[in-house]
OpenMM code with the backbone's topology and positions (N, CA, C; nanometers):
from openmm import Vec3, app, unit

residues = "UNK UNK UNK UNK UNK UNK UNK UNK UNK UNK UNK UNK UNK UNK UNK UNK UNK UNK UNK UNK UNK UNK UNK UNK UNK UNK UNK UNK UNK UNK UNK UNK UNK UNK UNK UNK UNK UNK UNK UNK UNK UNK UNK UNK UNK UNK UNK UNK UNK UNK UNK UNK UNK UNK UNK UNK UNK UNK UNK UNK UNK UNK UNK UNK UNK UNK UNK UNK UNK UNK UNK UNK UNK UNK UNK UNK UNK UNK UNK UNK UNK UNK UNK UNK UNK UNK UNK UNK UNK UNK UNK UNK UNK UNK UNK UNK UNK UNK UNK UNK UNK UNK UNK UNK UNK UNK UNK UNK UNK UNK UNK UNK UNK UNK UNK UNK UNK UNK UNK UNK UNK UNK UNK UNK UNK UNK UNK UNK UNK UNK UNK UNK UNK UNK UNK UNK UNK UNK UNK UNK UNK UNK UNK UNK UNK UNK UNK UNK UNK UNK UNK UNK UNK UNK UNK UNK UNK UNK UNK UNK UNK UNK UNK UNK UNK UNK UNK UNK UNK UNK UNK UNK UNK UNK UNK UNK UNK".split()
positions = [
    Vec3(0.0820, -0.1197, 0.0000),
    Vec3(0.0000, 0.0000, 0.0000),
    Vec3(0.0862, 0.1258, 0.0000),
    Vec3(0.2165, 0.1268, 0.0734),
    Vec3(0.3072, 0.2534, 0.0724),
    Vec3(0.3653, 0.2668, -0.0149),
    Vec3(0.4018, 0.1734, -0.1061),
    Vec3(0.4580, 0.1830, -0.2511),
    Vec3(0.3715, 0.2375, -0.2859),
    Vec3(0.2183, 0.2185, -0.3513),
    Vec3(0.1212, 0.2648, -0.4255),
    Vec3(0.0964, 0.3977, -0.4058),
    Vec3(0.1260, 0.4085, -0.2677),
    Vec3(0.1236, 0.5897, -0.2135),
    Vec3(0.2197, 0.6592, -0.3013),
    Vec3(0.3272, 0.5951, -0.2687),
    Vec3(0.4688, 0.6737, -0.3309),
    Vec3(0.4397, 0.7363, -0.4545),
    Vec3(0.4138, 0.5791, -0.5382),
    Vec3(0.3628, 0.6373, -0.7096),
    Vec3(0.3115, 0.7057, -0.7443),
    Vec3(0.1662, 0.7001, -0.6659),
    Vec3(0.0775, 0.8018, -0.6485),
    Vec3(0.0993, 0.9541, -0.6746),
    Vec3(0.2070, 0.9599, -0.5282),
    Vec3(0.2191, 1.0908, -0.5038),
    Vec3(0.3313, 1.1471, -0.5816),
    Vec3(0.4001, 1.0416, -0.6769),
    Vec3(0.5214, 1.0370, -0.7828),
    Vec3(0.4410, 1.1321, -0.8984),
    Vec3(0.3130, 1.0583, -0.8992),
    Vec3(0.2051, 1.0537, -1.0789),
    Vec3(0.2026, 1.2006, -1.0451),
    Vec3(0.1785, 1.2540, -0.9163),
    Vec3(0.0473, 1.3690, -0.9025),
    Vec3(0.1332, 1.4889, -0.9339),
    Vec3(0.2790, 1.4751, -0.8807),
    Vec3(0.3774, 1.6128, -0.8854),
    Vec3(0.3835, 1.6205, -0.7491),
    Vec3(0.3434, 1.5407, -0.5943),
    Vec3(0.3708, 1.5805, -0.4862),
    Vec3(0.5252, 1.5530, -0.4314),
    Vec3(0.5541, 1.4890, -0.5044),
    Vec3(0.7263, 1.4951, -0.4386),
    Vec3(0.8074, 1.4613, -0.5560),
    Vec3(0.9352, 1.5460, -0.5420),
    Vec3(0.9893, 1.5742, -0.6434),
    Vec3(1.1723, 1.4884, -0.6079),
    Vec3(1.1624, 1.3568, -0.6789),
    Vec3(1.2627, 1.2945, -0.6190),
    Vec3(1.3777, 1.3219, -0.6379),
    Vec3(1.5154, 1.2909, -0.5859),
    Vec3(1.6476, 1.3513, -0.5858),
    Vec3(1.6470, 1.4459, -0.4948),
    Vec3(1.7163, 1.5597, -0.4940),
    Vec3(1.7874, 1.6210, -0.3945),
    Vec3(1.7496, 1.7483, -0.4181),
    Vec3(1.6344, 1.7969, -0.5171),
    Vec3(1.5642, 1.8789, -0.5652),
    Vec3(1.4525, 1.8954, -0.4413),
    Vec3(1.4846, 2.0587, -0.3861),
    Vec3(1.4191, 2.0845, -0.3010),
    Vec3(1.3385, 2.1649, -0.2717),
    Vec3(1.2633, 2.1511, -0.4129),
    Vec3(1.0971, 2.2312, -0.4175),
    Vec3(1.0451, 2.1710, -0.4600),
    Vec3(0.8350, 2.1859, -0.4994),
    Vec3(0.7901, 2.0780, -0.4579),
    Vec3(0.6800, 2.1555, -0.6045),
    Vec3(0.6806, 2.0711, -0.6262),
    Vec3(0.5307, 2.0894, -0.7099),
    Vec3(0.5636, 2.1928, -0.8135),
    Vec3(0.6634, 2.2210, -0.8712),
    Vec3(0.6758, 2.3448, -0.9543),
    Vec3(0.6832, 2.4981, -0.8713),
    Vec3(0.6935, 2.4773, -0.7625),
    Vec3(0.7518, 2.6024, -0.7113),
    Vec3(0.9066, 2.6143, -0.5976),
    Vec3(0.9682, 2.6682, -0.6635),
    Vec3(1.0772, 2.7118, -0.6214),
    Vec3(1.1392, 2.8416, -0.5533),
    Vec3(1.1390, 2.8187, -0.3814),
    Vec3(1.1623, 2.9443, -0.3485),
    Vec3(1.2861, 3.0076, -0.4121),
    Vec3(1.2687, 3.1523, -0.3703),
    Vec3(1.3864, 3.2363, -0.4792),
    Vec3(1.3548, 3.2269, -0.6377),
    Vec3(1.2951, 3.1603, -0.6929),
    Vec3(1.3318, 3.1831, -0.8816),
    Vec3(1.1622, 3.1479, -0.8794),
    Vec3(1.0594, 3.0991, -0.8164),
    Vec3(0.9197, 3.0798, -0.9141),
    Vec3(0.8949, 3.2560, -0.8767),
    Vec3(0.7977, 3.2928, -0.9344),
    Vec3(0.7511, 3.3831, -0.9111),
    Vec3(0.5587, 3.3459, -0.9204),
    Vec3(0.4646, 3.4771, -0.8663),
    Vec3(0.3499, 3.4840, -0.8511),
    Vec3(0.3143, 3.4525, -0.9664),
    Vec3(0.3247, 3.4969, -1.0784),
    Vec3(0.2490, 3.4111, -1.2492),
    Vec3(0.2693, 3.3099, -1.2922),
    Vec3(0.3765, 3.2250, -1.2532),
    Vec3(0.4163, 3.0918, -1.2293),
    Vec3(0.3455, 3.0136, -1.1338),
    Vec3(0.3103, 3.0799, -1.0141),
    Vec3(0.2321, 2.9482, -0.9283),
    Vec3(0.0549, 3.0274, -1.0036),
    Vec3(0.0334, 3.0910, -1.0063),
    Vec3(-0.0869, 3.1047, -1.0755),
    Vec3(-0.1579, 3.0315, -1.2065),
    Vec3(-0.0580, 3.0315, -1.2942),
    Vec3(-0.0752, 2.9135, -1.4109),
    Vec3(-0.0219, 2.7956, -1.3701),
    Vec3(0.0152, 2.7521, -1.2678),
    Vec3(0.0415, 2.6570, -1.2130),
    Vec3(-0.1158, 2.5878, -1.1472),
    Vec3(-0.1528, 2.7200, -1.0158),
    Vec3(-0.2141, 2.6414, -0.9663),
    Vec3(-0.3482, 2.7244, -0.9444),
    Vec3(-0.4004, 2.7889, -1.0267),
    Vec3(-0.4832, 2.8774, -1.0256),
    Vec3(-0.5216, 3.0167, -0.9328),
    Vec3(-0.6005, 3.0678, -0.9138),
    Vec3(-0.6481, 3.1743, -0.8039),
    Vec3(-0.6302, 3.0965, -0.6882),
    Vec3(-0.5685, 3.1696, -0.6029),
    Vec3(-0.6123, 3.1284, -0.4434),
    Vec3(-0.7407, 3.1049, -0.4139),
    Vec3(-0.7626, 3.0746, -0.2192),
    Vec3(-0.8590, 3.0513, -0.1434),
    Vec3(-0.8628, 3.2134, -0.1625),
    Vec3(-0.7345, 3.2236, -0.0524),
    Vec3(-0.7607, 3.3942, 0.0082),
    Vec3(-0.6205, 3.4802, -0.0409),
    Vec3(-0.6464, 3.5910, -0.0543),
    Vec3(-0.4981, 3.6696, -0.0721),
    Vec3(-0.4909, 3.7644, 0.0647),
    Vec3(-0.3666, 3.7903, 0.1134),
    Vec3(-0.3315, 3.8798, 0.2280),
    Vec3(-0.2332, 3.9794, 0.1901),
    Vec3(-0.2440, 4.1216, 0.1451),
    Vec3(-0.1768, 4.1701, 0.1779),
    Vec3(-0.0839, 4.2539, 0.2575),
    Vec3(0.0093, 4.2516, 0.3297),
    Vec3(0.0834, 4.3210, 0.4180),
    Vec3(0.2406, 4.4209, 0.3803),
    Vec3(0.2638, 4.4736, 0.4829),
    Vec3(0.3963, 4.5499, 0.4667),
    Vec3(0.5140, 4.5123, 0.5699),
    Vec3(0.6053, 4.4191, 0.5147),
    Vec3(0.7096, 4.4026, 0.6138),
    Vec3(0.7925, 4.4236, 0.5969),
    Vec3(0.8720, 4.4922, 0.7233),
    Vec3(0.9830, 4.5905, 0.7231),
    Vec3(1.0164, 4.6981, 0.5896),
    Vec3(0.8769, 4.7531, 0.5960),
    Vec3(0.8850, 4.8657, 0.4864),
    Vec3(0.8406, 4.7759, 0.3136),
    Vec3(0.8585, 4.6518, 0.2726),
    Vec3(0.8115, 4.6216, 0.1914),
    Vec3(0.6741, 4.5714, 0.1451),
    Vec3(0.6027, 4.5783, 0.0514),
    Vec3(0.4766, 4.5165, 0.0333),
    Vec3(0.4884, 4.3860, -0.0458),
    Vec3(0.4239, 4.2837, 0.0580),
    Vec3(0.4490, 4.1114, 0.0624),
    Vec3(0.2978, 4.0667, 0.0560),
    Vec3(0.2616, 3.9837, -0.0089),
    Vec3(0.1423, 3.9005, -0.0794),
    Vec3(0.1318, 3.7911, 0.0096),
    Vec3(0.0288, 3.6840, 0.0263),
    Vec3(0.0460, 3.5894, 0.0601),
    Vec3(-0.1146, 3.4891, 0.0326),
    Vec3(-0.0162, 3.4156, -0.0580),
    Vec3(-0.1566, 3.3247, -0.0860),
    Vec3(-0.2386, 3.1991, -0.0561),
    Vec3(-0.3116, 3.1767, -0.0010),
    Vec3(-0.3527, 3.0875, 0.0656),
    Vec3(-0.4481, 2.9605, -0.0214),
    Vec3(-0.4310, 2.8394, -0.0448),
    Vec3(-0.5236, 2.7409, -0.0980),
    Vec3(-0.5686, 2.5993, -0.0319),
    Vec3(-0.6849, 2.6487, 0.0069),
    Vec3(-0.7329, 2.5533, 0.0475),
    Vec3(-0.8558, 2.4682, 0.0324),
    Vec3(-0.9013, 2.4276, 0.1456),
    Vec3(-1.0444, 2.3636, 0.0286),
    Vec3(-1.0173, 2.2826, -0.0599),
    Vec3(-1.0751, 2.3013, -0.1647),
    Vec3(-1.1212, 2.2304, -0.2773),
    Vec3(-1.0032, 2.3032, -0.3672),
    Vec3(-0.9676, 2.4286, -0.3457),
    Vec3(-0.8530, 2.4444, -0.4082),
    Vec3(-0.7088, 2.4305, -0.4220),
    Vec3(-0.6824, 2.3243, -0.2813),
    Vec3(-0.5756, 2.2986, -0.2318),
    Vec3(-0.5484, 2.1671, -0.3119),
    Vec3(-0.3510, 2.2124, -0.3490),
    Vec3(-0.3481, 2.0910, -0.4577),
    Vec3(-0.3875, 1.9350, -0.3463),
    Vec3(-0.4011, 1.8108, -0.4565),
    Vec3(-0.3989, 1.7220, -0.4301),
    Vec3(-0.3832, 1.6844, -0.3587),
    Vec3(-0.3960, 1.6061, -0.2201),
    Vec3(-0.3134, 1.5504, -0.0955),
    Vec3(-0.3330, 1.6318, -0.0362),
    Vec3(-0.3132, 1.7983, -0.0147),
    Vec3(-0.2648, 1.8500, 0.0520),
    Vec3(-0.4392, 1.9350, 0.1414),
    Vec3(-0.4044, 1.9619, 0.2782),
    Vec3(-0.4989, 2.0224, 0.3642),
    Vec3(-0.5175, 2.1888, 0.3038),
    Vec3(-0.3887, 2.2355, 0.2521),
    Vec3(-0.3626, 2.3500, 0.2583),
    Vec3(-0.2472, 2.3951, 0.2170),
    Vec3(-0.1929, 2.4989, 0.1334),
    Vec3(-0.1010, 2.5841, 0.0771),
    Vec3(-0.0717, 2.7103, 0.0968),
    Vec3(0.0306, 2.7458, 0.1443),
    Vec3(0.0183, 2.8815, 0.1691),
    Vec3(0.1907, 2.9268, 0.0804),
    Vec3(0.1439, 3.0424, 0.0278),
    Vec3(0.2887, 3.0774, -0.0744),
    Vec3(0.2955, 3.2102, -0.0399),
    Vec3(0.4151, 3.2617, 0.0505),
    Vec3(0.4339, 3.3505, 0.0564),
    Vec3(0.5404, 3.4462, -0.0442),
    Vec3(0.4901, 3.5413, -0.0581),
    Vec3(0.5505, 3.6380, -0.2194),
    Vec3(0.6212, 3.7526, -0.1858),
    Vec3(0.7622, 3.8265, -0.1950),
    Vec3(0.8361, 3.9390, -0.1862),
    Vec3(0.9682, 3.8588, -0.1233),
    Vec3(1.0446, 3.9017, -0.1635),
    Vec3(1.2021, 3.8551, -0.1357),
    Vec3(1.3579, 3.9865, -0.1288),
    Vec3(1.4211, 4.0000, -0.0574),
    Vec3(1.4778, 4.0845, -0.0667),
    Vec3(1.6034, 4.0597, -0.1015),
    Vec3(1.6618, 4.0548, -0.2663),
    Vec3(1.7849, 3.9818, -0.3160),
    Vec3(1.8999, 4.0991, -0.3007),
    Vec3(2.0010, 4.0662, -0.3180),
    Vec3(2.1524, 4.1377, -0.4079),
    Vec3(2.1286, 4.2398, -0.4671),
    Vec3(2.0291, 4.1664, -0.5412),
    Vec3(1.9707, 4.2630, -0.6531),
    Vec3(1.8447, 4.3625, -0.5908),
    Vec3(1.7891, 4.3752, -0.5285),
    Vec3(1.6959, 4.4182, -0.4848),
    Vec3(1.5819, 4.3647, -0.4458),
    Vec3(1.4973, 4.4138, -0.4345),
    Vec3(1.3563, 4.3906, -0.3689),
    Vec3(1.2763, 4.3151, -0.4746),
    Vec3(1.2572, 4.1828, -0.5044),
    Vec3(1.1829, 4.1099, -0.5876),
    Vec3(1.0348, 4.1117, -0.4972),
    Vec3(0.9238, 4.1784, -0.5441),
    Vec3(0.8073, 4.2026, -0.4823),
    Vec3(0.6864, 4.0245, -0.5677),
    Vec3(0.7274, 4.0047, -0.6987),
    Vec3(0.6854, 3.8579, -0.6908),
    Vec3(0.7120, 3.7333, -0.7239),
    Vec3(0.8738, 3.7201, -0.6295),
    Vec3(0.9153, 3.6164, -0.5920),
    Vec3(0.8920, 3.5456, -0.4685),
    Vec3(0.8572, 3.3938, -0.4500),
    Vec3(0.8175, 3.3276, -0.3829),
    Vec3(0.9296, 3.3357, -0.2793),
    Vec3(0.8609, 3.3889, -0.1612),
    Vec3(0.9770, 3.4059, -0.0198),
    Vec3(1.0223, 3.2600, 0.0641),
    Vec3(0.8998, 3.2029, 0.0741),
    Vec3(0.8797, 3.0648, 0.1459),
    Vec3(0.7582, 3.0117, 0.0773),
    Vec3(0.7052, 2.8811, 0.1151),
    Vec3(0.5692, 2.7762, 0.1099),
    Vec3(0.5471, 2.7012, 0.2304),
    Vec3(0.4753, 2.7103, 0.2318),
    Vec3(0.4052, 2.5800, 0.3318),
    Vec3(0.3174, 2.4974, 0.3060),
    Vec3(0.2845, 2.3925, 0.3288),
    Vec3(0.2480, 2.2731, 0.2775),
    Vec3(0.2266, 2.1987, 0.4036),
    Vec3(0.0629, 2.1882, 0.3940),
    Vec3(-0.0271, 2.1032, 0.5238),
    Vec3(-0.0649, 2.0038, 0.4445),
    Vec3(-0.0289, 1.8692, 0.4306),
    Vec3(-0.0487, 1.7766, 0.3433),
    Vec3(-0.1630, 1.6650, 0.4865),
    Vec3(-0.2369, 1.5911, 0.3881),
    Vec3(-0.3171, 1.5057, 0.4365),
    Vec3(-0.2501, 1.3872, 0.5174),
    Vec3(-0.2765, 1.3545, 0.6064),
    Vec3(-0.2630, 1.2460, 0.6909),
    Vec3(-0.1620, 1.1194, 0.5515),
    Vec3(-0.0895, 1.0362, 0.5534),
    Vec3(-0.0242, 0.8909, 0.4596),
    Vec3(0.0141, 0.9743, 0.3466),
    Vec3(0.0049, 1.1183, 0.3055),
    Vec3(0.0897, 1.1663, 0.2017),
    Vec3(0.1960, 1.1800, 0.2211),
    Vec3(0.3127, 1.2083, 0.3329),
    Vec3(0.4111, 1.2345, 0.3100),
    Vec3(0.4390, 1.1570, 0.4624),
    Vec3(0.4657, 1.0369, 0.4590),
    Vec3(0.5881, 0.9859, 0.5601),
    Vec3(0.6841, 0.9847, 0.5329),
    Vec3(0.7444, 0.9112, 0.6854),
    Vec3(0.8670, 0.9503, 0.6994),
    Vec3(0.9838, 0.8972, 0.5458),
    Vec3(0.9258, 0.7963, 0.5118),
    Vec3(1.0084, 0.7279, 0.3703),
    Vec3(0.9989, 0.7861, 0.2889),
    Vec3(0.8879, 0.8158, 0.1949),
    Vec3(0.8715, 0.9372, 0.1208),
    Vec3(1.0002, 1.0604, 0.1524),
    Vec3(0.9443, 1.1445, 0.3076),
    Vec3(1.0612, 1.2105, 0.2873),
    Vec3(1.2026, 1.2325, 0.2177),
    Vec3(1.2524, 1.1028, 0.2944),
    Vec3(1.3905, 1.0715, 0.2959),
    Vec3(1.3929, 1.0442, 0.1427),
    Vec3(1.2799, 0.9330, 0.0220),
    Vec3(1.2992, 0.9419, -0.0528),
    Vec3(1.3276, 1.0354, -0.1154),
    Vec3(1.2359, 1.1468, -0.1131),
    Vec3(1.2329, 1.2607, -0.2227),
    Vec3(1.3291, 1.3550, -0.2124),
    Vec3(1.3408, 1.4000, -0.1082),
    Vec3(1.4775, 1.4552, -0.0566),
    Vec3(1.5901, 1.4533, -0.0032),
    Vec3(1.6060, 1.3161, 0.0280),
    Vec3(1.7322, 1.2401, 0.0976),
    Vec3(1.7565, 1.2460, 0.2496),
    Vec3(1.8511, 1.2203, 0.2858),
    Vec3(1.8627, 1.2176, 0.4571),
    Vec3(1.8598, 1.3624, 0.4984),
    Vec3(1.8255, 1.3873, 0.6077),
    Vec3(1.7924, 1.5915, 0.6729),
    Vec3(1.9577, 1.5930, 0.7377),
    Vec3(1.9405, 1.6907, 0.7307),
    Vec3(2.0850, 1.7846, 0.7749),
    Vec3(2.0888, 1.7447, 0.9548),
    Vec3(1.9944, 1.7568, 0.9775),
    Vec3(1.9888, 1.7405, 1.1075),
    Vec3(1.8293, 1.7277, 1.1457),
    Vec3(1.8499, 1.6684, 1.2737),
    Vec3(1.6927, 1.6789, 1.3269),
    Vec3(1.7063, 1.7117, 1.4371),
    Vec3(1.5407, 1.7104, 1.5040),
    Vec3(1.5242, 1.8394, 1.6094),
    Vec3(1.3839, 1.7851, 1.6860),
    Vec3(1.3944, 1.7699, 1.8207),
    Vec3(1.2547, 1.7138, 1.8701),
    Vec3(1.3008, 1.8201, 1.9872),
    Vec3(1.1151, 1.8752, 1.9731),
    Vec3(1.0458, 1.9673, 2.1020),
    Vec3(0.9440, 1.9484, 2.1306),
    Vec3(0.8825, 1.8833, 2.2690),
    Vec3(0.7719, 1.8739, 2.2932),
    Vec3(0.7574, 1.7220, 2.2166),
    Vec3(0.8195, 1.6474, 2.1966),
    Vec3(0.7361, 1.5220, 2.1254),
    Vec3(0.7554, 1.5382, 1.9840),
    Vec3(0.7717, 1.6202, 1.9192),
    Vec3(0.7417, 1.6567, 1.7990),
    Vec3(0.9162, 1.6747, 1.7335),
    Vec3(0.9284, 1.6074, 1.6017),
    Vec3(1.0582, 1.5707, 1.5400),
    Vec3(1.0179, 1.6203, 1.3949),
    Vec3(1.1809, 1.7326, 1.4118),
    Vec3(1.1324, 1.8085, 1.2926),
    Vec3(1.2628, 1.7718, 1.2269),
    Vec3(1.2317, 1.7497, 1.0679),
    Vec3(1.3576, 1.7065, 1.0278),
    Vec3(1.4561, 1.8240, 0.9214),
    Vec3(1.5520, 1.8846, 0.9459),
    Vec3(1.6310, 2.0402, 0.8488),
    Vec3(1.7093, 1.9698, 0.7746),
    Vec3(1.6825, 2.0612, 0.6546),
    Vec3(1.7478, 2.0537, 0.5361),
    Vec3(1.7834, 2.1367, 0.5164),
    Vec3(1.9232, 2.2030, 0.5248),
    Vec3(2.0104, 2.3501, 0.5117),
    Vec3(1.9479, 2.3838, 0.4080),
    Vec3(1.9586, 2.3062, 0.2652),
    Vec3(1.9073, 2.3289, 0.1346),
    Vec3(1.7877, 2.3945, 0.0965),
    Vec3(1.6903, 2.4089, 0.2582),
    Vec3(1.5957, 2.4906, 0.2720),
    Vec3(1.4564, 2.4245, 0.2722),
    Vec3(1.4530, 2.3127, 0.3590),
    Vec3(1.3608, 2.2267, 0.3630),
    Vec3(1.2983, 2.1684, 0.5552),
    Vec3(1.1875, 2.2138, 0.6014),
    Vec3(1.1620, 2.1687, 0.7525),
    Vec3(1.0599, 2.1035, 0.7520),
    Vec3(1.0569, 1.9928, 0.7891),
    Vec3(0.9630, 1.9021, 0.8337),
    Vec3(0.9294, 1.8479, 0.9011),
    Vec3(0.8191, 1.9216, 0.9587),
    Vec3(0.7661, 1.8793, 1.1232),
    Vec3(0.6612, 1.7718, 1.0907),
    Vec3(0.6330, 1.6557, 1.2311),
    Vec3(0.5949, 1.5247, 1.1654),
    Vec3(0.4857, 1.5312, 1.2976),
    Vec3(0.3854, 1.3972, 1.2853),
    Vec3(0.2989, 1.4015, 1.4162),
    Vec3(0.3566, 1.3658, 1.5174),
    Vec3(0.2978, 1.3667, 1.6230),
    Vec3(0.3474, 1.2939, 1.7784),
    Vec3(0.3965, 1.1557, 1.7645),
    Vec3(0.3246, 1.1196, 1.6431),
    Vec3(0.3892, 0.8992, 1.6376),
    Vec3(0.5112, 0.9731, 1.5670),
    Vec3(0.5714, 1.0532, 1.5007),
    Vec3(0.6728, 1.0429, 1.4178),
    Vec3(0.7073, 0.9773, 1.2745),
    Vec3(0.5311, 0.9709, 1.2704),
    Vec3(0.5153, 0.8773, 1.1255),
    Vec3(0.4759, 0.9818, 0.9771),
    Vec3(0.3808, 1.0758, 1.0086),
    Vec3(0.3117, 1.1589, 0.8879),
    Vec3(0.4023, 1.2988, 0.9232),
    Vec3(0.4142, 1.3536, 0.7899),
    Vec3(0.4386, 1.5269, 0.7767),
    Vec3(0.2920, 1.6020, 0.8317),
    Vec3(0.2970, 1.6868, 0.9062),
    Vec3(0.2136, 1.7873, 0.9101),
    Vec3(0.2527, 1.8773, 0.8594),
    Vec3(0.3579, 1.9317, 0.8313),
    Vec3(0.4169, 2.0827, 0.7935),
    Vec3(0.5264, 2.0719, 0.7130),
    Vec3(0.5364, 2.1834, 0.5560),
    Vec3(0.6727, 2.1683, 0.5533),
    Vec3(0.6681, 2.2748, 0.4817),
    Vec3(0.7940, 2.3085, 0.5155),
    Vec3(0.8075, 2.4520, 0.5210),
    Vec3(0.9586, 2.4598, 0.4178),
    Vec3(0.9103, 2.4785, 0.2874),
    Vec3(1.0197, 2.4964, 0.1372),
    Vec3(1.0642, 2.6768, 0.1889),
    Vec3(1.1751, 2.6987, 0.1499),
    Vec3(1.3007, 2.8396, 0.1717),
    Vec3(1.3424, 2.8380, 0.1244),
    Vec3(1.4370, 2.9318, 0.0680),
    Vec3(1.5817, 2.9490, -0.0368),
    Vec3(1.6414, 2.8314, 0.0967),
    Vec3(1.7762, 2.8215, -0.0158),
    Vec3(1.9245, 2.7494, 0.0949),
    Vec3(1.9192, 2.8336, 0.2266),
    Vec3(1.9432, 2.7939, 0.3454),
    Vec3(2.0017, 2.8059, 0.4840),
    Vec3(2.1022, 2.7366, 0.5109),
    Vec3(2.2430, 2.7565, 0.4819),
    Vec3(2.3175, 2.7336, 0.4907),
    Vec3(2.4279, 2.7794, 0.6101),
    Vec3(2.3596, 2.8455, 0.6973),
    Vec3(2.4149, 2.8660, 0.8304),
    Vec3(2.2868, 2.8389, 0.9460),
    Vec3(2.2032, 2.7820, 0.9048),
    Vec3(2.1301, 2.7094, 0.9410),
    Vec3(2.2228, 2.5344, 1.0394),
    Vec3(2.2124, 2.6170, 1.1736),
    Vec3(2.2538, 2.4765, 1.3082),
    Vec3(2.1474, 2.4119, 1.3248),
    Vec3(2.1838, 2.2923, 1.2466),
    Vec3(2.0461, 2.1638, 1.3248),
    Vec3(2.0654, 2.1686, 1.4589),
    Vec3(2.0007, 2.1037, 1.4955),
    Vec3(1.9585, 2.0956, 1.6988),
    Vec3(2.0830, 1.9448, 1.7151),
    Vec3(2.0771, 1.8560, 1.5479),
    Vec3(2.1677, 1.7459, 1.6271),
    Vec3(2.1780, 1.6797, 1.4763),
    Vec3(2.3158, 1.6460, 1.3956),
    Vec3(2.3292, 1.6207, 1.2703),
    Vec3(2.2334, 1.5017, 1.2930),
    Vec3(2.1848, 1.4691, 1.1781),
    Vec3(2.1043, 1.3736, 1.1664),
    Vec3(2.1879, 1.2221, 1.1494),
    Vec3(2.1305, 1.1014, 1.1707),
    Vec3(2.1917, 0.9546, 1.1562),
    Vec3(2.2118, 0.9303, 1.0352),
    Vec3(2.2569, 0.8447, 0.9927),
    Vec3(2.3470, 0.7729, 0.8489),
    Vec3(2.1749, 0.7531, 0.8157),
    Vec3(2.0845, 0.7328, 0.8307),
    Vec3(1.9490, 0.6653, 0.7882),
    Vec3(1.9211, 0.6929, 0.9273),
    Vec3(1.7681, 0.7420, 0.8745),
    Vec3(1.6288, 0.7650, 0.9418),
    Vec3(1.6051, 0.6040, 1.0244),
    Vec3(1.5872, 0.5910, 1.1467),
    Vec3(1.5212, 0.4777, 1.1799),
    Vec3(1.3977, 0.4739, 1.1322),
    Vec3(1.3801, 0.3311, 1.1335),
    Vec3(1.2443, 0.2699, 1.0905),
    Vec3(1.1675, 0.2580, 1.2152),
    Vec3(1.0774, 0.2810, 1.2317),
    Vec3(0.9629, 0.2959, 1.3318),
    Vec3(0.8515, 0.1645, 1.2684),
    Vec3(0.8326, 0.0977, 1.4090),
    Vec3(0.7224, -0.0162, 1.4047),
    Vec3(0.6117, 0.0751, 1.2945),
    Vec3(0.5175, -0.0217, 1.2492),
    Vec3(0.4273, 0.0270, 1.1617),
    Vec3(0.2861, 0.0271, 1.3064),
    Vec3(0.2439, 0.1539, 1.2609),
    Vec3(0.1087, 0.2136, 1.4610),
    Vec3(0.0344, 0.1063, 1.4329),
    Vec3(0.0047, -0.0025, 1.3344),
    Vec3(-0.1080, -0.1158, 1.3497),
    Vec3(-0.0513, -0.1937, 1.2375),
    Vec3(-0.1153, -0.3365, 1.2548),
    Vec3(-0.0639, -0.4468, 1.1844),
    Vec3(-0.1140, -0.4070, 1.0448),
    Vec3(-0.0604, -0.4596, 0.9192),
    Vec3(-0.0586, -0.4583, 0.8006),
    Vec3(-0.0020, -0.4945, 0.7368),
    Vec3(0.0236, -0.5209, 0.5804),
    Vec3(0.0891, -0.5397, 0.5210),
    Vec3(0.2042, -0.4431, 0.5235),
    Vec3(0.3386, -0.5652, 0.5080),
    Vec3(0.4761, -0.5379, 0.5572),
    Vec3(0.5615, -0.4966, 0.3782),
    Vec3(0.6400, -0.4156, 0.3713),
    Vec3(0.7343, -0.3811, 0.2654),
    Vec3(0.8545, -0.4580, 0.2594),
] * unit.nanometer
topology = app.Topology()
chain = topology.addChain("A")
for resn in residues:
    res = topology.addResidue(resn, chain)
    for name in ("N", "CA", "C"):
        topology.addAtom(name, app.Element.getBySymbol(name[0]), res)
């Protein structure tokens, strides 16, 4: 059944395998707002705000408009480069994906082993300098959150991560991989 997920979520565009660390056709730093729009249509909701003197977008999809798998999307827009103030370039994403879309294997598949990981409160979040956080449930089995960035590359994990992710018992009997 977790293979079939994988494919699944291979067919749909939800994870993008190799070491490629954006997700669905958006890439923080280089997609911009007309890119995830013909991508992924009008938002739920749009927000606009002003931070630290700039004006920043932020788009929200959810519902019925939230891609595939996912609970919810949120793409935040304005970036402040070298070059200047890119007002619609994708700053960050977030990604509330459904309960068996993105475990812990998946992860590691699509993006490889995390830079480090990090547990607070119960909760094990796995960093990817490359600009990738993934906070998981209390079992340590499903993504709730993940949070795509340019590179963080001075980005301190809480604790380098192991050669390989342990495998965690499966929470109820089933068919075994």
């Amino acid at each position: 059944m977790s293979r079939l997920l994988v494919v699944l979520a291979l067919l749909l565009g939800l994870v993008t395998p190799g070491w490629s660390l954006d997700w669905g056709g958006i890439e923080p730093g280089v997609s911009t707002l007309e890119q995830v729009r013909e991508r992924y249509g009008a938002p739920s909701k749009e927000t606009r705000a002003k931070v630290e003197g700039y004006d920043t977008i932020q788009w929200v999809y959810e519902d019925m408009r939230a891609p595939a798998g996912l609970v919810r999307m949120t793409v935040d827009f304005g970036m402040l480069t070298p070059a200047g103030y890119k007002p619609t370039v994708v700053r960050i994403f977030k990604l509330e994906p459904k309960p068996f879309i993105f475990g812990r294997a998946t992860v590691v598949q699509g993006w490889g082993v995390p830079d480090g990981i990090s547990t607070q409160d119960g909760i094990e979040t796995y960093v990817y300098t490359q600009g990738l956080f993934v906070m998981f449930d209390r079992a340590g089995e499903h993504a709730v959150t993940m949070v795509f960035s340019p590179p963080q590359p001075d980005a301190v994990p809480a604790s380098p991560a192991p050669a390989a992710p342990a495998q965690r018992p499966p929470a109820s009997p089933g068919p075994r991989r």
